[in-house]
DRENNUNU-538509 format. One record per atom (N, C-alpha, C): x, z, y. Coordinates in steps of 0.05 Angstrom, whole numbers, padded with zeros to 5 digits, always signed. Example, Ala and Ser with C-alpha at 12.3 -4.5 7.8 and 13.67 -1.06 7.14 Angstrom:
% residues 2
+00264+00156-00114;+00246+00156-00090;+00264+00156-00066;+00257+00142-00045;+00273+00143-00021;+00258+00157+00001;
% end
This chain:
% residues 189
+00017+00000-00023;+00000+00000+00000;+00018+00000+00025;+00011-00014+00048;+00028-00015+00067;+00011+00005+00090;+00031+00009+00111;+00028+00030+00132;+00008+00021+00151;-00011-00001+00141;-00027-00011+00165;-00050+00001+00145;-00067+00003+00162;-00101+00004+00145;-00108+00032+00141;-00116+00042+00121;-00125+00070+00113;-00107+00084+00101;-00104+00104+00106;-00089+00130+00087;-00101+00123+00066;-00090+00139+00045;-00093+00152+00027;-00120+00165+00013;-00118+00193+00040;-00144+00198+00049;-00173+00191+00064;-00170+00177+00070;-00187+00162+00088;-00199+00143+00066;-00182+00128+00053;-00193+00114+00018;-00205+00122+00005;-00185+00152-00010;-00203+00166-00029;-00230+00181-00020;-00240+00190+00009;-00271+00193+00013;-00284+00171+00012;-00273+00143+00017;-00293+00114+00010;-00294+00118-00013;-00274+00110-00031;-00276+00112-00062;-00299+00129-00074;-00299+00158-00063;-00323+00177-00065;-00353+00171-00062;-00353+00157-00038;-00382+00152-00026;-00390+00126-00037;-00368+00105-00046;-00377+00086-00063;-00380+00080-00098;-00362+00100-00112;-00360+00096-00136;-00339+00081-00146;-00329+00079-00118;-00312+00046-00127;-00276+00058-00142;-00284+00059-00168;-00268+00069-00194;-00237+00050-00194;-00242+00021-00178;-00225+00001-00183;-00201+00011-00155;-00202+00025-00142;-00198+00033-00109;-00185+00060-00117;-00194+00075-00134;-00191+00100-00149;-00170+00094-00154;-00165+00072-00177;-00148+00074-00201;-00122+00065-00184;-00125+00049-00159;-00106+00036-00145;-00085+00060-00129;-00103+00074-00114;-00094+00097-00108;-00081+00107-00130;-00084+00121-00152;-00072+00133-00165;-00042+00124-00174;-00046+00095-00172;-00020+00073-00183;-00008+00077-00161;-00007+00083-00135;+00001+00078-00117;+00012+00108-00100;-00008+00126-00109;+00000+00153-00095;+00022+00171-00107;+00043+00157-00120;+00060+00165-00135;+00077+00194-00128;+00084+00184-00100;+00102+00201-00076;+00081+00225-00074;+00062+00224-00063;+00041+00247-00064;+00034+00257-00088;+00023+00276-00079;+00011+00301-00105;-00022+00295-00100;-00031+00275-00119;-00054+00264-00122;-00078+00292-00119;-00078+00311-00135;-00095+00344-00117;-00095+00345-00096;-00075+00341-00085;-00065+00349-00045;-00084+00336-00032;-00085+00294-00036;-00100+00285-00029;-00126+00294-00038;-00135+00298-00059;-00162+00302-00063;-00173+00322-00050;-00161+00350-00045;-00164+00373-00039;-00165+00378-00013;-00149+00359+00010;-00151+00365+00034;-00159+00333+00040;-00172+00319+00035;-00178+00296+00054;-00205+00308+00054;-00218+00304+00080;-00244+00315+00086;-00262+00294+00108;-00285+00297+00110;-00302+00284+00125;-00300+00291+00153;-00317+00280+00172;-00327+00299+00193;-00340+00328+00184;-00352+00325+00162;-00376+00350+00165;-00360+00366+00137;-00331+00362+00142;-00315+00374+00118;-00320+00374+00082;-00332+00345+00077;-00335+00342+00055;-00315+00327+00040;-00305+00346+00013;-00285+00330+00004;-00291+00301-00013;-00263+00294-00025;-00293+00273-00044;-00300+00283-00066;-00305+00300-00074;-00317+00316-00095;-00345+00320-00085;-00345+00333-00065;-00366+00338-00051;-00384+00313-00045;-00366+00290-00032;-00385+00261-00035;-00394+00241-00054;-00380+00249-00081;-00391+00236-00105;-00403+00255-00125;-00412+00279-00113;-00438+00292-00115;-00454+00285-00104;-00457+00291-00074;-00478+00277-00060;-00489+00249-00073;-00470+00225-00077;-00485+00208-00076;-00487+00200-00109;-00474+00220-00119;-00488+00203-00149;-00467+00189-00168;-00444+00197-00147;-00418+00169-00157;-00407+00188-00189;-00419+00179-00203;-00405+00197-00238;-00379+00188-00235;-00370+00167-00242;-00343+00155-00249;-00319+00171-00241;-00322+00166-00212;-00303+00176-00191;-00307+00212-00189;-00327+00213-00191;-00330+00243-00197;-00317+00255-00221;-00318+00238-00242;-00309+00248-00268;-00272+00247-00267;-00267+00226-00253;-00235+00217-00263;-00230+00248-00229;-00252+00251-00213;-00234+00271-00194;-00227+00297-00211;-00244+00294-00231;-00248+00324-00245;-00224+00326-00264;-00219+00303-00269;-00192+00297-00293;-00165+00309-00276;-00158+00302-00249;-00143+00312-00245;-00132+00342-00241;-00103+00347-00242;-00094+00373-00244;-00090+00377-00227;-00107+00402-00218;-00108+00423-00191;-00127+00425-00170;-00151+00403-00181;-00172+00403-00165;-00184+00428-00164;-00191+00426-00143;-00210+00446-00131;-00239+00446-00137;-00253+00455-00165;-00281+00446-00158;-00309+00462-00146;-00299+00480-00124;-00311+00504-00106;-00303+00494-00076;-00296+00471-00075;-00298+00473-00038;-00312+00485-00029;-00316+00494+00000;-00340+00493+00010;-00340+00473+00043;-00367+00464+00045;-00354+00444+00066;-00356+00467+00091;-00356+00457+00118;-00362+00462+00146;-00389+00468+00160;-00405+00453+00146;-00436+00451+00166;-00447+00458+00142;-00456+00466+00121;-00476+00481+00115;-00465+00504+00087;-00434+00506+00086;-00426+00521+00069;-00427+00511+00039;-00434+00488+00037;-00442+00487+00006;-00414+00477-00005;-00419+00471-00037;-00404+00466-00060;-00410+00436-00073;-00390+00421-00087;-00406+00403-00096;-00427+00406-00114;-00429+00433-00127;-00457+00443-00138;-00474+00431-00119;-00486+00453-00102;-00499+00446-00086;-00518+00420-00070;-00493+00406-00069;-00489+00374-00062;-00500+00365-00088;-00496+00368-00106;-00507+00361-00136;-00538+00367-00132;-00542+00378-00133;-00576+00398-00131;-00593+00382-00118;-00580+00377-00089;-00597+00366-00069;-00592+00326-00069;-00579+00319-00091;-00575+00296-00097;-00605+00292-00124;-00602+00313-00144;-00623+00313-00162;-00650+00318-00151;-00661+00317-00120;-00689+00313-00107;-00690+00282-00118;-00678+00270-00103;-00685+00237-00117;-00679+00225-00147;-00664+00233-00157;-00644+00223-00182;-00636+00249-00194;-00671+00260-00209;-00662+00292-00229;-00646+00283-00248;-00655+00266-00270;-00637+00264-00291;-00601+00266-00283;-00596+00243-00269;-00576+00235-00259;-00560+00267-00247;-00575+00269-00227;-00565+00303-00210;-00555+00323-00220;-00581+00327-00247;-00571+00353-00269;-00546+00339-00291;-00545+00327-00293;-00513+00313-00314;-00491+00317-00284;-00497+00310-00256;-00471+00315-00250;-00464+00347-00244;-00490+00358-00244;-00482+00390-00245;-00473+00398-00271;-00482+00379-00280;-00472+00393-00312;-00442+00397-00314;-00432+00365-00308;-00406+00363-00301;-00387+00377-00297;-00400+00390-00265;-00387+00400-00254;-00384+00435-00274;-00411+00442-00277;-00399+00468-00285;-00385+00470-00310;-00383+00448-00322;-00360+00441-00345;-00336+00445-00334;-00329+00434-00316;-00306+00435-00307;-00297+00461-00288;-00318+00477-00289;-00313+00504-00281;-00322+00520-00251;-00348+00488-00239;-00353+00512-00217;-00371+00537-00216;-00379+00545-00199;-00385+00576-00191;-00412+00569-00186;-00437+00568-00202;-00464+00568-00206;-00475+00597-00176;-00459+00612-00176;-00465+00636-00169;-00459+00638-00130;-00442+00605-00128;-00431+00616-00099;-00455+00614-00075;-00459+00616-00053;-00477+00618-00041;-00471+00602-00013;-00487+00588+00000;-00480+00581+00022;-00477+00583+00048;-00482+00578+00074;-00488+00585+00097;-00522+00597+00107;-00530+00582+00083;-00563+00599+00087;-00565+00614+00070;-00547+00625+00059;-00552+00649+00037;-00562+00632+00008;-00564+00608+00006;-00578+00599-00015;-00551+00593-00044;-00563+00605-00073;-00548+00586-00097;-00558+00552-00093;-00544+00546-00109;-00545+00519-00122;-00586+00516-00127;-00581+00538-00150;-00610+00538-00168;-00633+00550-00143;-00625+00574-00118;-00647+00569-00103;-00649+00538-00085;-00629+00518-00084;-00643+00492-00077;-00657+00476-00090;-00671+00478-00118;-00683+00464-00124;-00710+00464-00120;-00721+00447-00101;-00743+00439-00097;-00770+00433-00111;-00752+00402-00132;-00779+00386-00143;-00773+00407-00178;-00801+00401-00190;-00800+00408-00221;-00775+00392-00233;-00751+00412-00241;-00739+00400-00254;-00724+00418-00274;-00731+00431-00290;-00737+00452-00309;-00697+00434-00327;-00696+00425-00325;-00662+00426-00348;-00646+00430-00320;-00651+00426-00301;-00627+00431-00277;-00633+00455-00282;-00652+00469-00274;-00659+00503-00272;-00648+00525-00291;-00665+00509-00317;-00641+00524-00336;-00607+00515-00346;-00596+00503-00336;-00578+00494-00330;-00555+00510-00309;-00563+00510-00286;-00558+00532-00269;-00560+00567-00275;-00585+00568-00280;-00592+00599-00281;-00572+00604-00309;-00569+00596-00337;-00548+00592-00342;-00522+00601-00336;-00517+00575-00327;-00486+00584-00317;-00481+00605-00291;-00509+00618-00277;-00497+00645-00271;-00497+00666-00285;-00517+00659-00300;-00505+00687-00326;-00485+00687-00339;-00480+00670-00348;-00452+00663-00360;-00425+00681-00336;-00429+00660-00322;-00408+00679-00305;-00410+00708-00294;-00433+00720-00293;-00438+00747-00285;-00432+00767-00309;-00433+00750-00337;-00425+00760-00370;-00390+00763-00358;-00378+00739-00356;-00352+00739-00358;-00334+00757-00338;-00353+00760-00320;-00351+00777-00295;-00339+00808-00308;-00364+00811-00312;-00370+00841-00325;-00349+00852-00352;-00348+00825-00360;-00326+00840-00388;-00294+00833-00379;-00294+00822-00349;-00262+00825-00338;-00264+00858-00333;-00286+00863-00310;-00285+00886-00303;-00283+00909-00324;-00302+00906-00344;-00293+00925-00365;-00268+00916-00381;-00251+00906-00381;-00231+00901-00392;-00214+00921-00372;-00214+00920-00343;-00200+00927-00328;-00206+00962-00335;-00231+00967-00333;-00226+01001-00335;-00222+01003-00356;-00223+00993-00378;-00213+01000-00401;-00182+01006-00410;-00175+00985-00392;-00135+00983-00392;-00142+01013-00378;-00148+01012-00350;-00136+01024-00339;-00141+01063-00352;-00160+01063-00364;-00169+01092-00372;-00141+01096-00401;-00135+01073-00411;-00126+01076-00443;-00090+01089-00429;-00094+01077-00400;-00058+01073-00393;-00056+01111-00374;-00091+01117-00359;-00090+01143-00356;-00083+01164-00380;-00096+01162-00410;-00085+01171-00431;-00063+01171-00440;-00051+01157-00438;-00018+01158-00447;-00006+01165-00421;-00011+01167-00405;+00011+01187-00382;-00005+01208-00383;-00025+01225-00384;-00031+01249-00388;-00018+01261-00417;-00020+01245-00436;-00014+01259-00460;+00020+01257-00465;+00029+01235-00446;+00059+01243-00446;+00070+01256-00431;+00059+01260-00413;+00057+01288-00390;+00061+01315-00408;+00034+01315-00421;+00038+01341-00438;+00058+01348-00462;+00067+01311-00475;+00090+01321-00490;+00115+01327-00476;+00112+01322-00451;+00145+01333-00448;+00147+01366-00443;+00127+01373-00441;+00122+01408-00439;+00125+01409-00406;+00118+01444-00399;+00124+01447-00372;+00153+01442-00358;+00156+01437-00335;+00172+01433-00328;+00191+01455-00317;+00210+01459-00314;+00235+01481-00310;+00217+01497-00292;+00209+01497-00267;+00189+01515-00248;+00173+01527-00268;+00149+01514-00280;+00134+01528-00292;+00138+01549-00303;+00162+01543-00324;+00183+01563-00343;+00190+01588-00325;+00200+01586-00309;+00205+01613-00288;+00191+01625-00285;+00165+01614-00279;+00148+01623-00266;+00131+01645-00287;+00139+01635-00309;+00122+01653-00326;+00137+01677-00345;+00163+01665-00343;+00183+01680-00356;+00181+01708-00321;+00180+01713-00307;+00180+01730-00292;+00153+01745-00286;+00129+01736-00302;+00109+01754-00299;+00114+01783-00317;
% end
């Protein structure tokens, strides 16, 4: 690619908003020098959408799927103007195109986003669904249980270490016996 025309970034949000997989693949052949995440991760819109975020919105699977293939994506942005995720962006893409909408949420939370994050109006993913669309719903509600499960058994993992690691310094406390003070202290009553 030569130094005239579009970045990098400025491509890969077209590529996003179009689907266009052949533009994708060129970039990729081409972004050698760069750290293909970097671009994905910080090229942004006006209204701070990455292209993750714009081939949610519009539906683009392909480009969505090969963004997901890469190592180190980010799949929790949140944009600028209304806080959302490409969840989110997913959700409000499945008002027109459910089938289509709930496979790219599916996608996405395959690939590990946060069913649970919330946006600038306080809203999940699953409170934007509007029209009847009962496999997005359970789909979502889902994967916040899931994560509120995985949540919960980090946290109990954590007091668990941490109570098993209070036991072994209490009880090796007490094997080493009192300490020289103590000893005085009682040898002179």
């Amino acid at each position: 690619m030569s130094d005239e025309g579009a970045s990098f970034k400025e491509q890969i949000l077209d590529v996003a908003r179009r689907n266009n997989t052949e533009l994708f693949d060129e970039i990729l052949a081409n972004a050698a020098g760069e750290q293909i995440s970097d671009i994905i991760n910080h090229s942004k819109d006006a209204l701070g959408n990455t292209p993750l975020h714009l081939a949610a919105k519009y539906g683009s699977f392909e480009v969505l799927d090969t963004i997901l293939d890469q190592e180190g994506t980010e799949v929790d942005p949140v944009n600028v103007i209304d806080g959302d995720t490409p969840l989110h962006l997913a959700v409000r893409y499945s008002e027109t195109e459910p089938e289509h909408g709930a496979f790219i949420a599916e996608t996405l939370i395959e690939a590990g986003a946060d069913a649970r994050i919330k946006n600038k109006g306080g809203f999940t993913p699953v409170q934007l669904i509007h029209n009847e669309n009962p496999q997005l719903r359970e789909l979502l509600q889902s994967a916040e249980y899931a994560a509120a499960l995985e949540q919960e058994g980090q946290l109990n993992s954590e007091y668990y270490f941490q109570r098993d690691l209070n036991e072994k310094l209490t009880l090796k406390d007490e094997d080493d016996g009192p300490s020289d003070d103590e000893g005085s202290a009682s040898d002179s009553d």
